[in-house]
C-alpha positions in Angstrom: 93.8 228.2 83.4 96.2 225.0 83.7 94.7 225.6 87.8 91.6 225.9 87.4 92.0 223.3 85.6 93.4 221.0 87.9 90.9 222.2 90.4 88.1 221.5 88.6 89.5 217.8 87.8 90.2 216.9 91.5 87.0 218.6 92.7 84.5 216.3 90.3 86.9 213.5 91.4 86.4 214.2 94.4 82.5 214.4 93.5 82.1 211.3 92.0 83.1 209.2 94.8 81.0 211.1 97.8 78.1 210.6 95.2 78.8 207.4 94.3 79.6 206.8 98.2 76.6 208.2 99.3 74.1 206.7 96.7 75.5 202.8 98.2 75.2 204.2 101.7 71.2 205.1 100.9 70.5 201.7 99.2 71.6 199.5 102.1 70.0 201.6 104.0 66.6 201.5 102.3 67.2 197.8 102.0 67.7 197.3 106.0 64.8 199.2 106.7 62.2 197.6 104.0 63.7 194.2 105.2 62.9 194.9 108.5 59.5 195.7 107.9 59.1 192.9 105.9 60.5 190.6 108.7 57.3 191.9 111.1 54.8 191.3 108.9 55.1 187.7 109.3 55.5 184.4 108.3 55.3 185.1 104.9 57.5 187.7 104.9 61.0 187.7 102.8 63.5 190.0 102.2 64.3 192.2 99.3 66.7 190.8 96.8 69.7 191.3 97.5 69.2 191.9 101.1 72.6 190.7 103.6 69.7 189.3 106.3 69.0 186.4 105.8 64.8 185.0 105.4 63.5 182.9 108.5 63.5 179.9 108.1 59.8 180.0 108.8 59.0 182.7 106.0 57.7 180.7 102.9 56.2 183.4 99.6 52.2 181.8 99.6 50.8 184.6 99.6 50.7 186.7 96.3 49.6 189.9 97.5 52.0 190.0 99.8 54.3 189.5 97.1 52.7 191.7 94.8 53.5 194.5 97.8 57.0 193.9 98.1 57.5 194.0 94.2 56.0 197.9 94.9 58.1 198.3 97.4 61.2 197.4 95.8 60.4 199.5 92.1 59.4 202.2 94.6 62.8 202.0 96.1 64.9 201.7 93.2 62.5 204.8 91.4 64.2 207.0 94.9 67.6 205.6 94.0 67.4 206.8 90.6 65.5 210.1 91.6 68.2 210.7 93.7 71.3 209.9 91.5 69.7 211.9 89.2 69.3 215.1 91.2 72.8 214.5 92.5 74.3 214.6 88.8 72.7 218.0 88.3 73.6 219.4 91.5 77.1 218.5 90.9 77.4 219.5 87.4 76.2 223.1 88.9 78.5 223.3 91.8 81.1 222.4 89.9 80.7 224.7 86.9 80.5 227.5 89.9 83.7 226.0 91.2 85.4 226.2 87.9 84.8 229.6 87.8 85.2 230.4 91.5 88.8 228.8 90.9 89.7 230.5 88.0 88.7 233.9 89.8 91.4 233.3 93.2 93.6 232.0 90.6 94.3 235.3 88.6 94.3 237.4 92.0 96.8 234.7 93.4 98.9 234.9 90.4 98.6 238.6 89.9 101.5 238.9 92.1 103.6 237.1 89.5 102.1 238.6 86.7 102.9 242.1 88.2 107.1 240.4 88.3 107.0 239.0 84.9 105.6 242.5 83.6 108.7 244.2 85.1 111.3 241.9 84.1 110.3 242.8 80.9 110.0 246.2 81.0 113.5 246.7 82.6 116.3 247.5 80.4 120.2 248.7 81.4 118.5 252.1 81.3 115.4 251.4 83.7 117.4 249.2 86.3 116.4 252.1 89.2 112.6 250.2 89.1 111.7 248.1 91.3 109.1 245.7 92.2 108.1 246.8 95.8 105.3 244.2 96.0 103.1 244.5 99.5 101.5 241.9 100.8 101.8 238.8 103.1 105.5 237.2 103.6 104.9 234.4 101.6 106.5 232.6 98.4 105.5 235.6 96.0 106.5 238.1 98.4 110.3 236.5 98.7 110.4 236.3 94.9 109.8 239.7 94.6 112.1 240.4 97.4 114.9 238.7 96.0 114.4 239.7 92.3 114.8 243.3 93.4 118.0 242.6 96.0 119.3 241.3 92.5 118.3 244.5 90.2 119.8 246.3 93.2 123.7 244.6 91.9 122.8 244.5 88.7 122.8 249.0 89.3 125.7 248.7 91.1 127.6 246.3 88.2 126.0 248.8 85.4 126.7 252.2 87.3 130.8 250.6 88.1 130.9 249.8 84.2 129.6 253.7 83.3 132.3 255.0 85.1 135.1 252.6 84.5 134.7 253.0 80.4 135.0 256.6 81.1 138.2 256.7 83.1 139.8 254.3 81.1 138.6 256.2 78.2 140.9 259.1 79.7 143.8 256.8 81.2 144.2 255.0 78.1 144.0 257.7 75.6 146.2 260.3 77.1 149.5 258.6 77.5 148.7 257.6 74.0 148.2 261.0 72.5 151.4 262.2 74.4 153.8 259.7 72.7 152.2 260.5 69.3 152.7 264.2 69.9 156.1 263.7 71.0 157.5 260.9 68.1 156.1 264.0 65.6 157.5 266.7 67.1 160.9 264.4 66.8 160.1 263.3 62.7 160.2 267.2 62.2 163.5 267.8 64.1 165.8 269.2 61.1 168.9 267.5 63.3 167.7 264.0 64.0 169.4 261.7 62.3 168.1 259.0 59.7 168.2 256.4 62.7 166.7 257.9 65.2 163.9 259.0 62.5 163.0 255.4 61.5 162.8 254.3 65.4 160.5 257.3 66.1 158.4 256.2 62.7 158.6 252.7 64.4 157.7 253.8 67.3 154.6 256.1 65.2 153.2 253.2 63.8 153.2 251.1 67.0 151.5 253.8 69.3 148.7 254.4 66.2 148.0 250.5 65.6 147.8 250.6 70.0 145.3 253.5 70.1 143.3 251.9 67.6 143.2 248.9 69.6 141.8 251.2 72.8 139.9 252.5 70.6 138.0 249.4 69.3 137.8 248.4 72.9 136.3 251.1 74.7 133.6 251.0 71.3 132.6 247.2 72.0 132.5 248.2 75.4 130.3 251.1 74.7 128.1 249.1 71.8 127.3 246.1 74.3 125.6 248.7 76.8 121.8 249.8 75.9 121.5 252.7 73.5 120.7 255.6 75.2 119.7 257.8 71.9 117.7 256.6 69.0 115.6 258.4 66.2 114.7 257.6 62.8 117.2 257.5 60.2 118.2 256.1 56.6 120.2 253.7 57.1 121.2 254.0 53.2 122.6 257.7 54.2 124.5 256.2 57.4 126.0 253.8 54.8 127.2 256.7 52.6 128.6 258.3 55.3 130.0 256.0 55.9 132.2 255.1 52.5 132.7 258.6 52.7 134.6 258.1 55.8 136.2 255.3 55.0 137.8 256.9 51.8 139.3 259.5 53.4 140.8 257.4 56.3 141.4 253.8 54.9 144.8 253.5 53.7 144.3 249.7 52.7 142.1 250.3 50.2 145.1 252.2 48.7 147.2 249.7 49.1 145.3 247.1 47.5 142.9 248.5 45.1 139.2 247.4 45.1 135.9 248.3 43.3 132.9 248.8 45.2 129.5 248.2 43.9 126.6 250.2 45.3 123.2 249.7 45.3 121.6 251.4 48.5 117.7 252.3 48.2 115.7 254.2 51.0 115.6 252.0 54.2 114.3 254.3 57.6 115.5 252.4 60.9 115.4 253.3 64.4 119.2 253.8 66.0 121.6 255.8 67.1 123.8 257.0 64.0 127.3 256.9 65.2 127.4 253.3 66.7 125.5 252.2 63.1 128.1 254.4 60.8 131.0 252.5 63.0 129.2 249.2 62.5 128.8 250.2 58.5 132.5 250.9 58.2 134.2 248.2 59.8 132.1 245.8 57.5 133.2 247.6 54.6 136.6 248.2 56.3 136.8 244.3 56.6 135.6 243.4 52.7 138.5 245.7 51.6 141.4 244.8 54.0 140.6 240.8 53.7 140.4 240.9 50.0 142.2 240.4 47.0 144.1 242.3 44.5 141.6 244.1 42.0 138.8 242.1 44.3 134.8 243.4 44.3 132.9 244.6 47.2 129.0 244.6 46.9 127.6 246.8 49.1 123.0 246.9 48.8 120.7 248.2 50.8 116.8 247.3 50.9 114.0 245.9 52.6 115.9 243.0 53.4 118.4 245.1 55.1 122.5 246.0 54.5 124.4 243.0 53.0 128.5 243.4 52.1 129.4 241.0 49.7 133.8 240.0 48.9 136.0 238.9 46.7 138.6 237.3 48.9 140.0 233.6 49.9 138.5 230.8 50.6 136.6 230.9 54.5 135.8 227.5 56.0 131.9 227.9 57.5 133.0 226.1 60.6 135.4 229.2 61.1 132.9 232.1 60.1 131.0 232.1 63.2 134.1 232.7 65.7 135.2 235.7 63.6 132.5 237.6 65.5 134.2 236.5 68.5 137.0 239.4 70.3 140.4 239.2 68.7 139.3 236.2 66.3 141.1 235.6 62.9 140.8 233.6 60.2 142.4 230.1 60.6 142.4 230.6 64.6 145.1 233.2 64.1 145.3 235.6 67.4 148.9 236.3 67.7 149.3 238.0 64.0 147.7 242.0 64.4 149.6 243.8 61.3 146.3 243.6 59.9 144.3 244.1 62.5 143.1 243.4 65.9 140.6 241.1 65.5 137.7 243.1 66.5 136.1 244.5 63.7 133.2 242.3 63.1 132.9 242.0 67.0 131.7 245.5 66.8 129.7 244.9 64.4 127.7 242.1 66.4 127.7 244.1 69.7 126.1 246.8 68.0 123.5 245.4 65.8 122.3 243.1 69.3 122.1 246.7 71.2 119.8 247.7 68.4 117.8 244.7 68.3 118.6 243.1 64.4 120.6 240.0 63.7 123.8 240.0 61.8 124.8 236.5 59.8 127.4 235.9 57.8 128.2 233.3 55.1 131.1 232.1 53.3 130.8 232.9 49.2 131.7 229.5 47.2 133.9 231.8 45.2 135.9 233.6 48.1 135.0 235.9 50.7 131.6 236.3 53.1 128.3 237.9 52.2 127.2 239.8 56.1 123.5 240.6 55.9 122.8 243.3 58.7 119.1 243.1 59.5 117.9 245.7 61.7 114.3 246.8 63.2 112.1 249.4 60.9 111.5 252.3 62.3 108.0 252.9 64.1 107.5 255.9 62.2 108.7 254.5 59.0 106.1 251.9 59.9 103.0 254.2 60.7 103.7 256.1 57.4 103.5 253.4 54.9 100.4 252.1 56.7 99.4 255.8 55.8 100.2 255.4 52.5 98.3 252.7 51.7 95.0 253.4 52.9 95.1 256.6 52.5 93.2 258.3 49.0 95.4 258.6 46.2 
């Protein structure tokens, strides 16, 4: 539109001035020619006014008929100017309203090109990067922009595809070695001969190889929750939450340690996800309101329209801080070298996988101590389609 537009401007531009030029060119020369003829008729003869010849000096206006035919000649002359601007206007105003829609016509095919790009940018995902553009044509600007926007979807596989496979070996590289030590510090704890030494190096050793593989394992999970989700259905996301607490109460040792009351209030929400990477994101929030809390402290955990929010007791959290706590291995206070409490990538999970399904995740602090997270993630389509149902439907 902005072209056709722009076309439309330059070409009544353009308009005006041959009209205008042309309707001077036609009156000077109507006014040579009539003062020509007025010249031969003789010495009472004169020129029209306005004329650039100038009268003989022998022409003298006595006669009034004479006169009387030149005032004709001249109203007759200025009625074909007019006639003529006139007709011009209107044959102007119809060219051009053809023109305007002429332009607009090889403006959408010219652009379809880019329209064609623009659709498949946006259609392309982690999961669709094998498309491609292909466009045919002439080797002209739209042609190279195609050209090079698929030579770059072509690394972007290659990048994707070498990410796939490295998160799987390291998955295996990283986890084995792992698993052996832990296999072999317990086999040593149970030894009837060790002696009391050697058994608190081995639980030493225990407790360092279990806080390491659950730093591989929060690792490998933002890796894996920053990728595209490859499975999604509809689910509650108040049942992923109780799974959730049921999970964490049977593998959460801190909230033994430093006893909290949670507060539920979790109504029926249907989303669209994938259930494991949304229980994971559900228990490190919860995980994080009981571990960064205070003695006999309160955890609010609701779930509604307005999506999951986890509420804490805790200490005071500057808000220039909260946002780089969703940052990999940020603490509070800037602390990255202190991980007895963790490795700093909890609520970095949590952010990678609520962007891979779409929502927002914000965080506040409380004025009393602690945050309040509000998880807000996309409704379900068929959730969606259903309560339209509902309300139209007869009662």
């Amino acid at each position: 539109m902005r072209l056709t537009l722009l076309y439309g401007g330059l070409f009544f531009l353009a308009g005006s001035l041959l009209l205008w030029s042309t309707y001077l060119l036609t009156a000077r020369a109507l006014d040579q020619q009539f003062s020509l003829k007025i010249i031969d008729r003789g010495p009472a003869a004169r020129p029209l006014p306005g004329s650039t010849e100038p009268p003989p000096a022998e022409a003298v206006p006595n006669d009034v008929v004479f006169q009387r035919v030149v005032q004709d000649v001249q109203q007759r002359a200025g009625s074909v100017l007019d006639e003529l601007l006139r007709s011009s206007l209107v044959i102007m105003i119809l060219i051009g309203v053809v023109a305007l829609v002429l332009g607009y016509l090889v403006a959408d095919r010219a652009l379809r090109p880019l329209d064609r790009v623009t659709e498949t940018a946006q259609r392309l995902s982690e999961s669709t990067l094998h498309e491609r553009i292909a466009l045919r044509g002439p080797h002209d600007e739209v042609k190279r922009l195609a050209d090079t926007f698929d030579a770059m979807l072509d690394r972007l596989h290659r990048v994707f595809d070498g990410q796939r496979r490295f998160i799987a070996n390291a998955s295996h590289e990283l986890r084995t070695p792992l698993a052996i030590n832990r296999t072999v510090l317990e086999v040593s704890l149970e030894e009837p001969g060790a002696s009391p030494d050697l058994k608190a190096l081995a639980r030493a050793l225990l407790a360092t190889n279990a806080r390491y593989e659950r730093l591989i394992e929060g690792l490998l999970l933002l890796a894996q929750s920053e990728q595209e989700l490859t499975a999604r259905k509809s689910l509650g996301l108040d049942q992923v939450v109780r799974a959730a607490l049921d999970q964490l109460d049977l593998h959460a040792p801190a909230s033994r340690k430093r006893p909290v009351t949670i507060h539920r209030d979790l109504s029926p929400v249907t989303v669209e996800g994938d259930p494991l990477f949304l229980e994971r994101a559900v228990f490190n929030l919860v995980e994080n309101a009981i571990k960064y809390n205070v003695r006999d402290g309160q955890v609010w955990i609701s779930c509604g329209e307005d999506g999951l929010v986890v509420e804490n007791t805790g200490a005071q959290v500057p808000p220039y801080e909260v946002e780089e706590l969703f940052e990999p291995f940020r603490r509070l206070q800037g602390d990255r070298v202190r991980s007895a409490r963790g490795s700093g990538l909890g609520l970095s999970i949590v952010r990678a996988i609520v962007d891979a399904h779409g929502g927002t995740v914000t965080a506040v602090p409380r004025p009393e101590g602690g945050l309040r997270v509000v998880v807000s993630l996309p409704s379900s389509p068929a959730a969606t389609a259903g309560e339209e149902g509902d309300t139209h439907g007869v009662p």
